[in-house]
VOVEX-462761 format. One record per residue (C-alpha): residue in three letters; x, y, z. Coordinates in steps of 0.5 Angstrom, whole numbers, plus 500, padded with zeros to 3 digits. Example, Ala and Ser with C-alpha at 12.3 -4.5 7.8 and 13.67 -1.06 7.14 Angstrom:
BEGIN
  residuo   px   py   pz
      ALA  525  491  516
      SER  527  498  514
REM end
This chain:
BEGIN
  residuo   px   py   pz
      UNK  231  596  288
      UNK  235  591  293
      UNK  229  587  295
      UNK  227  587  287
      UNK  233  584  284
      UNK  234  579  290
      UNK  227  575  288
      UNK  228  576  282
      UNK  235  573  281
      UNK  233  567  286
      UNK  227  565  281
      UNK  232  564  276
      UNK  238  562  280
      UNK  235  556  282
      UNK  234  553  276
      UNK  241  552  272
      UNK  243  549  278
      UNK  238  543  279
      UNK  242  538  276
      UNK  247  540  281
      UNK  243  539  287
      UNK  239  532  284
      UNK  246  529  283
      UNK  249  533  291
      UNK  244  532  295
      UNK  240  526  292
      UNK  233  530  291
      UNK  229  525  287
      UNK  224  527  281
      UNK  219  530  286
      UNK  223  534  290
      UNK  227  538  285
      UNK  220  540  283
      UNK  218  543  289
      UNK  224  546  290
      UNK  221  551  284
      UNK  215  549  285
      UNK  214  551  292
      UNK  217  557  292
      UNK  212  559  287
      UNK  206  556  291
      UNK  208  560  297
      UNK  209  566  293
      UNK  202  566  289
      UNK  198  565  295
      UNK  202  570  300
      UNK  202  576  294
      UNK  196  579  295
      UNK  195  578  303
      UNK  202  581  303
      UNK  200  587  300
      UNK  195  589  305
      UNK  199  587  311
      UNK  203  592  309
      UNK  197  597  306
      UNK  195  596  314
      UNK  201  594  319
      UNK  206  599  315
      UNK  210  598  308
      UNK  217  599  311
      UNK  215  595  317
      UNK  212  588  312
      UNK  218  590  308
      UNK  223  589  313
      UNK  220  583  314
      UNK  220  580  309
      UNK  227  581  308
      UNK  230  579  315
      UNK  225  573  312
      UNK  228  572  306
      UNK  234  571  309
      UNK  234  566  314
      UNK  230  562  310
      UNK  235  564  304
      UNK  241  561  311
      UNK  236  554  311
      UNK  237  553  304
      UNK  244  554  303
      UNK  246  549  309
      UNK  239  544  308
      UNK  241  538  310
      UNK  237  533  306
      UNK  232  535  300
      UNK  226  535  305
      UNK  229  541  308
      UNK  231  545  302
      UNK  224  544  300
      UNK  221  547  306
      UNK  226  552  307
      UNK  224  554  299
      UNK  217  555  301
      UNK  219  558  307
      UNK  223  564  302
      UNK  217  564  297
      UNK  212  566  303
      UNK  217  572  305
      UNK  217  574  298
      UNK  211  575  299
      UNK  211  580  304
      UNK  217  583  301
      UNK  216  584  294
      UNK  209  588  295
      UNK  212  593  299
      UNK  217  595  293
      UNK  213  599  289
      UNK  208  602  294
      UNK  214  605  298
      UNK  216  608  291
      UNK  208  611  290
      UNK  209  613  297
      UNK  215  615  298
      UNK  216  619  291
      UNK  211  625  288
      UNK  208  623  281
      UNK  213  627  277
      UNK  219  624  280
      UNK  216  617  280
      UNK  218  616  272
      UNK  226  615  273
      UNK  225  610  279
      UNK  221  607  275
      UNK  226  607  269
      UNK  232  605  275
      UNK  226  599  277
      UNK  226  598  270
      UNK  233  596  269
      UNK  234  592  275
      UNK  229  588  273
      UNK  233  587  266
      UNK  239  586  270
      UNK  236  580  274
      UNK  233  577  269
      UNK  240  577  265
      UNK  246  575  271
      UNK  240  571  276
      UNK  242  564  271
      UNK  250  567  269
      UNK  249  568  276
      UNK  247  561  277
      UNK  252  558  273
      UNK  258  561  275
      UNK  257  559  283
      UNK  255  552  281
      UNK  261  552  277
      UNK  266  554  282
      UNK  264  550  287
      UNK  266  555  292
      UNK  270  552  299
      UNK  267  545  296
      UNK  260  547  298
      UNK  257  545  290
      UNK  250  549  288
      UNK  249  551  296
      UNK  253  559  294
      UNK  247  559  290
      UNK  243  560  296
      UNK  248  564  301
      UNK  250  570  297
      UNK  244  573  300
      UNK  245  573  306
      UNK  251  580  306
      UNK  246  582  301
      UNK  240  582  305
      UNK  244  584  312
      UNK  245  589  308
      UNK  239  592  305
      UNK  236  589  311
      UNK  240  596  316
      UNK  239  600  310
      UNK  232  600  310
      UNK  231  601  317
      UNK  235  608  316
      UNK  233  610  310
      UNK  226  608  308
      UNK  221  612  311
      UNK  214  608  314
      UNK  207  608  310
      UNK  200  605  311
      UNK  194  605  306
      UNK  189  610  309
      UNK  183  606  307
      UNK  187  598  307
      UNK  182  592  306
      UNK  181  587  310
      UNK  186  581  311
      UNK  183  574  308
      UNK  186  568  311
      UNK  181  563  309
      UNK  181  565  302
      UNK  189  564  302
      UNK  187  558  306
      UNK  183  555  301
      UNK  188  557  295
      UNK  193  554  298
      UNK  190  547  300
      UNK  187  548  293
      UNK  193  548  289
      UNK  196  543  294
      UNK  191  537  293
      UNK  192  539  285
      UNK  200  539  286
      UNK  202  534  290
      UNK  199  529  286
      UNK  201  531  280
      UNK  209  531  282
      UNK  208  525  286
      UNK  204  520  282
      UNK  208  518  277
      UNK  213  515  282
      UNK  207  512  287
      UNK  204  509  280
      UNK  199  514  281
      UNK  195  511  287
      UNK  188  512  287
      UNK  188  517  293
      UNK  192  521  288
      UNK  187  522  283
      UNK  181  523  288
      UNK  186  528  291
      UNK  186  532  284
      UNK  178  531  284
      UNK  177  534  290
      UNK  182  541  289
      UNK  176  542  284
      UNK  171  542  291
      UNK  176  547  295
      UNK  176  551  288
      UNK  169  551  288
      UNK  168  553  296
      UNK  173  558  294
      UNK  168  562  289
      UNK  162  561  295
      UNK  166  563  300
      UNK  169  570  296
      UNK  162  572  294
      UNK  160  572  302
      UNK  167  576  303
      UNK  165  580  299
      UNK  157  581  300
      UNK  159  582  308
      UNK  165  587  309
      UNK  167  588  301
      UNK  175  585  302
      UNK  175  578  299
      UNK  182  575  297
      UNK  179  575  290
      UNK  174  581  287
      UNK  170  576  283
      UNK  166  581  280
      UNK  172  583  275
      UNK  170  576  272
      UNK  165  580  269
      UNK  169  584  265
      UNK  171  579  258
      UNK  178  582  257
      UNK  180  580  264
      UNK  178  574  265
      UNK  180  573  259
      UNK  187  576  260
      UNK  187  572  266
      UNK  186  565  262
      UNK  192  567  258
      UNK  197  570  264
      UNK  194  562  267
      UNK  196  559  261
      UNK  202  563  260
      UNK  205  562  267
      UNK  204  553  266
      UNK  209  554  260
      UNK  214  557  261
      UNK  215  553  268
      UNK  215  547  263
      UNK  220  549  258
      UNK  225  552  264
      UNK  226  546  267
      UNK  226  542  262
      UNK  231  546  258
      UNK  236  546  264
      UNK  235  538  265
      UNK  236  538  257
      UNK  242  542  258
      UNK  246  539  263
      UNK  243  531  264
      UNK  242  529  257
      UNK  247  533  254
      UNK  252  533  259
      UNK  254  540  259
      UNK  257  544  265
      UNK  252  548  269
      UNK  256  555  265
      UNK  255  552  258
      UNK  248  552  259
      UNK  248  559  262
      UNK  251  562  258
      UNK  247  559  252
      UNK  241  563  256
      UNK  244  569  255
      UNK  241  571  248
      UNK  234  569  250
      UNK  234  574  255
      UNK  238  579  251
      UNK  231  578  245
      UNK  226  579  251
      UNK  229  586  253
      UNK  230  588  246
      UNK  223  586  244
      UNK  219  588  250
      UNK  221  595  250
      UNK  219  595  243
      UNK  212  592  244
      UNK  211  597  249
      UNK  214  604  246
      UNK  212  603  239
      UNK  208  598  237
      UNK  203  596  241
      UNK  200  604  240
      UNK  200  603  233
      UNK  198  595  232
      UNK  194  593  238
      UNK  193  586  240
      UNK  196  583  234
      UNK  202  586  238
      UNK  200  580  243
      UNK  198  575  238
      UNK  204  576  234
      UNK  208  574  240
      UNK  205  568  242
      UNK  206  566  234
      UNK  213  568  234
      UNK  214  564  241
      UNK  211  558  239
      UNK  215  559  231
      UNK  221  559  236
      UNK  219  553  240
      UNK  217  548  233
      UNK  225  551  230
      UNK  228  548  236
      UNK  224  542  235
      UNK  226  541  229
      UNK  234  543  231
      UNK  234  538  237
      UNK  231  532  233
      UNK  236  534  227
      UNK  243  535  231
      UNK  241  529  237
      UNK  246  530  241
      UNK  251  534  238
      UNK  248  539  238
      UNK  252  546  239
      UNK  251  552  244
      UNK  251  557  237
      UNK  245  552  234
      UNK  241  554  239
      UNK  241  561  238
      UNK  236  562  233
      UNK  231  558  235
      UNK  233  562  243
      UNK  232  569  240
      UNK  225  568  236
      UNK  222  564  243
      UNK  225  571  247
      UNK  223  576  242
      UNK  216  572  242
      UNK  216  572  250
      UNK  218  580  249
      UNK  212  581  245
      UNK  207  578  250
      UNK  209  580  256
      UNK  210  588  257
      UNK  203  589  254
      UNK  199  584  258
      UNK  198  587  264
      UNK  195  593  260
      UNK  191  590  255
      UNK  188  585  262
      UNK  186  592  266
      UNK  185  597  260
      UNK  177  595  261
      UNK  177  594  268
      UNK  174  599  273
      UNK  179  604  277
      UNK  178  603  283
      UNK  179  595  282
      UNK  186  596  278
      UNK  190  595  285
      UNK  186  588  286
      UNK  186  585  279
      UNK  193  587  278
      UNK  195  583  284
      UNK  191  577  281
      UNK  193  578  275
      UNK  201  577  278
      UNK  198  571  282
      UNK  195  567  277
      UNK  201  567  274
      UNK  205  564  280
      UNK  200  559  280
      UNK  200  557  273
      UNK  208  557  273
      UNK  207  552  279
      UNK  203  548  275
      UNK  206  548  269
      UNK  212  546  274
      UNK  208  540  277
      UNK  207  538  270
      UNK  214  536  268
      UNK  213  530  271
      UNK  208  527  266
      UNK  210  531  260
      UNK  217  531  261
      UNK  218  524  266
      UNK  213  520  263
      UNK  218  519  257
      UNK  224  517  261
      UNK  225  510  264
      UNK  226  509  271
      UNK  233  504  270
      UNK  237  508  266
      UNK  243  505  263
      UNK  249  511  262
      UNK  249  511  255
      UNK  241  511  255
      UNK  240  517  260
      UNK  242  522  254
      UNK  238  520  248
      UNK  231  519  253
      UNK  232  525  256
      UNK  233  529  249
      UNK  227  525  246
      UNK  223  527  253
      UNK  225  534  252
      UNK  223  534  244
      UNK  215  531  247
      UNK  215  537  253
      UNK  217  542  246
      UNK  211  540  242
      UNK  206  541  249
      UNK  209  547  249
      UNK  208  549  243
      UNK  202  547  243
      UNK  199  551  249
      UNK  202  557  246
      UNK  197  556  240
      UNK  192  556  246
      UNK  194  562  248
      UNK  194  565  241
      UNK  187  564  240
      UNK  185  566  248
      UNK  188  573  246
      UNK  182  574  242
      UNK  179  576  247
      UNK  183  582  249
      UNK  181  589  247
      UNK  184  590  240
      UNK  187  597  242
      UNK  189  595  250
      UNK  190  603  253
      UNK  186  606  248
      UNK  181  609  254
      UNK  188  612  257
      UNK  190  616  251
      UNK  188  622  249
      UNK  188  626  256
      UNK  185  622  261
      UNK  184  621  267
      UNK  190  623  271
      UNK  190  618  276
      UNK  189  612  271
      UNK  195  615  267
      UNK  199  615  273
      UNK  197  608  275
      UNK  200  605  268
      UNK  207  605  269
      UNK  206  602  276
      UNK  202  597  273
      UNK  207  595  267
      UNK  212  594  273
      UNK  208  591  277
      UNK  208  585  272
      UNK  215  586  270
      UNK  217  584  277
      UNK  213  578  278
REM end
């Protein structure tokens, strides 16, 4: 649970503190994206590969670590000297959050019988509630006590006792287990994902301030190359020892390729829209770092409100109109933000933001408990444990990407030379822009989500497969950590 929180609170710890850190330590443009974005990136390629290693080698000892891991790499990026090194030591925690996170709810399956799991997953639940709530307050309340005058570093170096901590714990209390039939390892295919989002990435973050050269753009050509070497490569994995990094033969199936389309697609504009709105927030409003956090507050409260209610009751009785209605919702919440930003400029108000906060939230909770169910309802049982890794994957890569974006959709609009009294009215102008792109994606999905079942676990219902019952709540979970 520990483990759990720590990545789920760094994710969005981060993000409300990134003004802090360009203003402190001097990060340009493209480097306070990699400080999300290479985080992610290291997450979405290790995912996978971090649950077999545990799968093979032991989840308590993978999980161990990865904490220890997790850590130290939590140790280099509070005392980073420079932004280069805080970018590396952020990809570093996100490569050991791939070791970590995994094992959380293997151990739990392994660890307790099927009629006990429903509470932890109740306590898992919870958790995941809590780290969603306090991760930004969190943020703001570091950033903004400027603790022994080490500015946004405490953000980083809370967890340090708490991984120490969880770290001695583990080793005492959490019992060794390991998959009796484990896949195999595929580190090509994590080689070649991550060179593949590599080559797409870094020109996108850079391009702008290099005057997008021409090696940028043969550079983005070229990931299209290794992402088809990927394709080929995983099809022989497959023929040849049956454990590819990815199963494509689950791209048959309509409703998953769809549905991974849509967690794509989903995963780029929520890593538009965070990022943006913190720089909104605290460079062009000028607002301190708990302002803005606390003006988060009733988005995360609508999230969770709505996404226990999609699930316990409405998803049952209307289906996929469930999804669909939530991303037009979102996208209803997206347009009445617009239209308050164009109409209150910059005298805009925290309380005036709440409605159009709590219709993105309560759209957000729609969509994203029941995704993962409505993805794997018609996917074969005995590949529910890779998709459901994949699906995960796929929207840390999106999340990346959409991260990678910023600097065109959001960048793009701000000049290079600023006078004081410009940075304001271009950063609310370039924040208005990156709201209609948005908007507009969030249309996309909606039309995607057509091609998900229209009653997403209807072959569970009715005293199905015990094992497929049993394997939905870890599924649910799963999503919700990640």
């Amino acid at each position: 649970m520990t483990a759990a929180f720590m990545d789920l609170v760094d994710v969005t710890i981060v993000n409300i503190a990134i003004p802090s850190i360009q203003r402190d330590a001097g990060a340009s443009v493209s480097q306070i994206q990699w400080i999300t974005a290479g985080y992610a990136l290291a997450f979405a390629a290790g995912l996978i590969t971090g649950g077999r290693l545990g799968d093979i080698h032991g989840r308590r000892r993978l999980f161990l670590l990865g904490i220890g891991g997790f850590t130290l790499a939590s140790a280099l990026c509070g005392f980073a000297a420079n932004p280069e090194m805080l970018v590396a030591s952020r990809i570093l925690q996100g490569a050991m959050a791939a070791m970590m996170v995994p094992q959380v709810l293997s151990i739990v399956h392994a660890t307790f019988p099927a009629h006990e799991r429903g509470k932890v997953f109740g306590l898992f639940g919870a958790v995941v509630g809590l780290g969603a709530v306090s991760g930004p307050l969190l943020g703001a309340l570091l950033t903004e006590w400027n603790l022994f005058g080490l500015e946004w570093r405490p953000i980083f170096l809370i967890n340090l006792p708490v991984g120490v901590v969880a770290f001695l714990l583990g080793r005492r209390f959490i019992t060794e287990s390991r998959a009796p039939k484990a896949l195999k390892l595929d580190l090509v295919g994590v080689a070649l994902v991550a060179l593949g989002l590599l080559m797409l990435l870094y020109p996108l973050t850079r391009g702008r301030e290099l005057g997008w050269p021409l090696w940028g753009h043969l550079s983005m050509a070229g990931s299209l190359v290794v992402f088809g070497a990927l394709v080929a490569y995983e099809r022989r994995k497959a023929a040849r020892d049956g454990s590819p990094l990815i199963e494509l033969s689950l791209f048959r199936v309509k409703s998953f390729a769809a549905g991974i389309a849509v967690q794509t697609v989903f995963g780029i504009s929520l890593g538009i829209f965070f990022l943006v709105w913190t720089l909104y927030m605290q460079v062009g409003l000028g607002w301190r770092p708990l302002r803005a956090g606390l003006t988060g507050v009733p988005f995360s409260i609508a999230v969770s409100v709505a996404a226990g209610m999609s699930v316990q009751k409405l998803v049952p009785r209307f289906g996929r109109g469930v999804l669909q209605a939530g991303a037009l919702v979102m996208m209803a919440g997206v347009l009445i933000y617009l239209a308050e930003s164009a109409h209150y400029g910059l005298g805009i108000a925290p309380w005036q933001m709440a409605l159009p906060l709590v219709v993105m939230g309560a759209g957000m909770g729609l969509i994203v408990a029941p995704l993962t169910d409505a993805v794997l309802s018609e996917v074969p049982r005995e590949h529910a444990g890779s998709a459901s890794g994949l699906i995960n994957t796929v929207q840390q890569m999106g999340n990346a990407l959409g991260l990678g974006l910023v600097s065109v959709l959001f960048f793009g609009r701000i000049g290079d030379r600023l006078t004081a009294d410009q940075v304001g009215p271009a950063f609310v102008h370039a924040f208005q822009y990156a709201l209609g792109w948005v908007a507009a994606v969030l249309g996309v999905i909606f039309l995607l989500m057509f091609a998900l079942p229209k009653r997403p676990a209807q072959h569970l219902e009715g005293g199905g497969d015990d094992a497929a019952v049993a394997s939905l709540p870890e599924q649910r979970e799963r999503e919700l950590v990640h």
